[in-house]
C-alpha positions in Angstrom: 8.6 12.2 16.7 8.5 14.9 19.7 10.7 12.8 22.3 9.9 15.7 24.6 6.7 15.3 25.0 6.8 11.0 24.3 8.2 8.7 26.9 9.3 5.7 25.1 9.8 3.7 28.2 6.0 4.4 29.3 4.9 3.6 26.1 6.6 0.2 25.6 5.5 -1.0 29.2 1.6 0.5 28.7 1.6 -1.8 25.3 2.3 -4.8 27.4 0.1 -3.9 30.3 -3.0 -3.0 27.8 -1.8 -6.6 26.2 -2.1 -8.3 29.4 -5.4 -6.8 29.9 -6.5 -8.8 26.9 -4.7 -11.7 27.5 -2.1 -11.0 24.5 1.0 -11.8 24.9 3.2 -9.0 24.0 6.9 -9.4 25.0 9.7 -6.7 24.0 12.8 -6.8 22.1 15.3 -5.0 20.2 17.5 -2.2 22.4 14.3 -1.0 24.6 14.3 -4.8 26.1 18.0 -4.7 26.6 17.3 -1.6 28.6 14.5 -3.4 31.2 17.1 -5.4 32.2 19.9 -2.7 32.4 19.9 -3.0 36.3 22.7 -1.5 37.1 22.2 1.3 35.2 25.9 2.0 34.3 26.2 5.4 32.3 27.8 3.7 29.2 25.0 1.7 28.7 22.7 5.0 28.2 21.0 6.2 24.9 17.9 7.4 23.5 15.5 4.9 21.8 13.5 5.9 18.1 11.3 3.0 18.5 9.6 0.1 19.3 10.0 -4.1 19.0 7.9 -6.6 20.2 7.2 -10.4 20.0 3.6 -11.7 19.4 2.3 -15.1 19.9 1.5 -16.5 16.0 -1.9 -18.1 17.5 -2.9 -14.5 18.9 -2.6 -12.6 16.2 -6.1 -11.8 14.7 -6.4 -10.5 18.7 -3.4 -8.4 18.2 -4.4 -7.1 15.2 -7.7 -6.3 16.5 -5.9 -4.7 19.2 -3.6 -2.3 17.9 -5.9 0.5 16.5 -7.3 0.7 20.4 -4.0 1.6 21.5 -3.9 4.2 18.9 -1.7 2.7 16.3 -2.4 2.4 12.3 -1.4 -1.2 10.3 1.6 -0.2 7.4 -1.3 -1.6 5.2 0.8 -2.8 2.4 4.1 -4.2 3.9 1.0 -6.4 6.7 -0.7 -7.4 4.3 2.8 -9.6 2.1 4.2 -10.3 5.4 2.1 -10.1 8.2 2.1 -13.9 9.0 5.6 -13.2 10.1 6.2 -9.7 10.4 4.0 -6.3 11.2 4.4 -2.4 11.2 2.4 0.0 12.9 2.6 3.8 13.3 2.0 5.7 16.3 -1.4 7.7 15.5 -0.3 11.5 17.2 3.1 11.5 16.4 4.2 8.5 13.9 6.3 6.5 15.6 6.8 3.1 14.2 6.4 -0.3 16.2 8.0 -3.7 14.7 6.0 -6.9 15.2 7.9 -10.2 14.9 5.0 -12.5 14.8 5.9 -16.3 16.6 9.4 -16.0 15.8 12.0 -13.5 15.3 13.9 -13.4 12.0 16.4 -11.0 11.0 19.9 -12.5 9.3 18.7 -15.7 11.6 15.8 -17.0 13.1 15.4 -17.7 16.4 12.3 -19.3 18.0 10.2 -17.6 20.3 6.2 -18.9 20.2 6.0 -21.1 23.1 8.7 -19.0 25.2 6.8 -15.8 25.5 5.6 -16.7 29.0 8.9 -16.5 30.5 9.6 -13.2 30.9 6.7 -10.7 32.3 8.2 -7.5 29.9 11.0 -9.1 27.6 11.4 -12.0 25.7 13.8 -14.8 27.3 17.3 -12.8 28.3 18.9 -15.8 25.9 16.6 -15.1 23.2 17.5 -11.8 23.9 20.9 -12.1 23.5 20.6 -13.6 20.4 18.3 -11.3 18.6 21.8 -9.0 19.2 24.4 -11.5 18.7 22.8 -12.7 15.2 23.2 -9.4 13.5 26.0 -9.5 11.0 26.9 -5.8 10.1 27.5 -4.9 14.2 27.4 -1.6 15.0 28.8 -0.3 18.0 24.8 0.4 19.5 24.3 -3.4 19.1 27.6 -4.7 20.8 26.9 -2.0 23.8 23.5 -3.8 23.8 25.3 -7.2 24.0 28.2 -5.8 26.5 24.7 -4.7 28.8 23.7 -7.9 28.8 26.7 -10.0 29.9 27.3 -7.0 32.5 23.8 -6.9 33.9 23.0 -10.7 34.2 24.2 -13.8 35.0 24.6 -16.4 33.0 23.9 -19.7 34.4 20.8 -22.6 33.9 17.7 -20.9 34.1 15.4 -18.2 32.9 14.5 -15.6 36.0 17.4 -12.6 35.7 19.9 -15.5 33.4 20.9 -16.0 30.3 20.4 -19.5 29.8 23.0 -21.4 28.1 21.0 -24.6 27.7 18.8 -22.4 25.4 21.5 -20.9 23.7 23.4 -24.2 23.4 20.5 -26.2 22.2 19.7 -23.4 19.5 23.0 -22.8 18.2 23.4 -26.8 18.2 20.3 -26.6 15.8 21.8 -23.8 13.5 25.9 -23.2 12.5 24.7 -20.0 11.2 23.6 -18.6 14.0 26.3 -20.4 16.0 28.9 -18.5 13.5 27.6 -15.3 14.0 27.3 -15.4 17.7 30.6 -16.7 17.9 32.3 -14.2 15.4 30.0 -11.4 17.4 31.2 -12.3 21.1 34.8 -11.7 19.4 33.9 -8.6 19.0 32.5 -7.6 22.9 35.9 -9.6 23.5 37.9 -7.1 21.5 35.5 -3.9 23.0 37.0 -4.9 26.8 40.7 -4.3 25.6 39.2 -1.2 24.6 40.5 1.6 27.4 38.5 4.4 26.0 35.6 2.3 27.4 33.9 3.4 30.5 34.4 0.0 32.2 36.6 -0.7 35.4 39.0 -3.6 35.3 36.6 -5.8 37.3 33.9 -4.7 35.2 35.7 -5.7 32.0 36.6 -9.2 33.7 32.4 -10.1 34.3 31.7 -9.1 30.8 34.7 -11.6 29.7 34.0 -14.1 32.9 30.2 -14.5 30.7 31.6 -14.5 27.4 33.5 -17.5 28.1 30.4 -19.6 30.0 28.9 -19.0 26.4 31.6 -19.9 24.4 31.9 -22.9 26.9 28.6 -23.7 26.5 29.0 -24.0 22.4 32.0 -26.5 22.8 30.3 -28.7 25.1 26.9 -28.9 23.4 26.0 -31.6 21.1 27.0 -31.0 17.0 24.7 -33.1 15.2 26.3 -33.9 11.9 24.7 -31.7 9.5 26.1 -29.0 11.4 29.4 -30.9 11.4 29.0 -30.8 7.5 28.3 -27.2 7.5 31.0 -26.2 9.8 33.7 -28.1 7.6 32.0 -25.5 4.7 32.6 -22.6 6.9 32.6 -19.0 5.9 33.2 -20.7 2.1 29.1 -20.2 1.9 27.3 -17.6 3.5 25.5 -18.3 6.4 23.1 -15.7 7.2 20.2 -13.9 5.0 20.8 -10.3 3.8 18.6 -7.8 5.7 16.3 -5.1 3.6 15.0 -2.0 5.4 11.6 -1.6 5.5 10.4 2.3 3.9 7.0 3.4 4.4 
């Protein structure tokens, strides 16, 4: 893809305006969303982006797939047709670019709910939701706990939707899955471990709001209810893995 002549950040929000136009509901994710809510535009949080991730409604999407080829993007015929109930791939017609569909929820090594909470967010899915979709990857690079350092530095966390992370959300979905709990958990560890870090462009204070968030999460997770199958799991631990393994897609 010619990045010189392609502006990403264009692209992702004309998809959601030509979506809106159609009464689609197209929502963002993956590191592209992270960066709509980047507000404070702090250097270290700056990279280049190879593609694009979106959420689609399940109920809209015949109108999604009718949509796409007027936006100039081709279906990955094969891999739509096994898994497009849940997942889709299309290609960028002039210069190939690829564009991942999660399709009512998004599922990676866990799933995390998204059909009926598209709404919330005009560009991205919910910032908790969008936390999530970062803290639930297992092999963490450093890209993905930047992403999740961006988030705790750029928004609050607190009880509602509008420029929060809500931790009623993320209690109520890690309450409902010890996987996805464990994961978080071991993941916000790690963005723990990255502020001790002094080769990281972050000021003292800077470090201590990333931290100040991490703990209103981890908070969150000891005060929320544990119904007892995730009691049970939890006693199994680590013992068992907890998460599903994660394929590439090839064209």
């Amino acid at each position: 893809m010619d990045t010189t002549q392609f502006d990403i950040v264009k692209e992702m929000y004309r998809l959601i305006d030509a979506a809106n136009a159609k009464n689609i509901q197209l929502r963002a994710i993956g590191g592209l969303a992270v960066e709509a809510h980047n507000r404070k535009k702090h250097p270290l949080f700056k990279r280049e982006f190879g593609d694009l991730d979106f959420v689609i409604a399940k109920k809209q999407r015949k109108e999604f797939e009718a949509f796409m080829p007027s936006v100039d993007y081709s279906p990955h015929k094969q891999f739509n047709i096994l898994n497009g109930d849940q997942r889709q791939i299309y290609y960028h017609n002039a210069n190939d670019m690829k564009i991942d569909i999660f399709v009512g929820d998004f599922e990676m090594c866990h799933k995390i709910p998204l059909e009926n909470r598209l709404t919330s967010d005009p560009v991205t899915i919910p910032l908790a939701e969008l936390f999530l979709s970062k803290a639930q990857i297992v092999e963490l690079n450093r890209k993905d706990m930047l992403d999740i350092t961006s988030l705790l530095f750029n928004n609050e966390t607190g009880s509602g939707d509008k420029d929060m992370i809500n931790l009623k959300i993320l209690a109520q979905l890690c309450s409902q899955d010890w996987g996805l709990y464990k994961t978080t958990s071991i993941n916000l560890g790690h963005v723990e471990n990255l502020m001790k870090d002094e080769s990281v462009n972050l000021s003292q204070e800077e470090r201590a709001l990333v931290l100040s968030r991490a703990r209103e999460i981890r908070k969150a997770f000891e005060e929320m209810p544990k119904p007892l199958p995730w009691q049970i799991r939890d006693r199994v631990g680590t013992r068992v893995k907890w998460y599903t393994e994660v394929e590439e897609v090839r064209r």
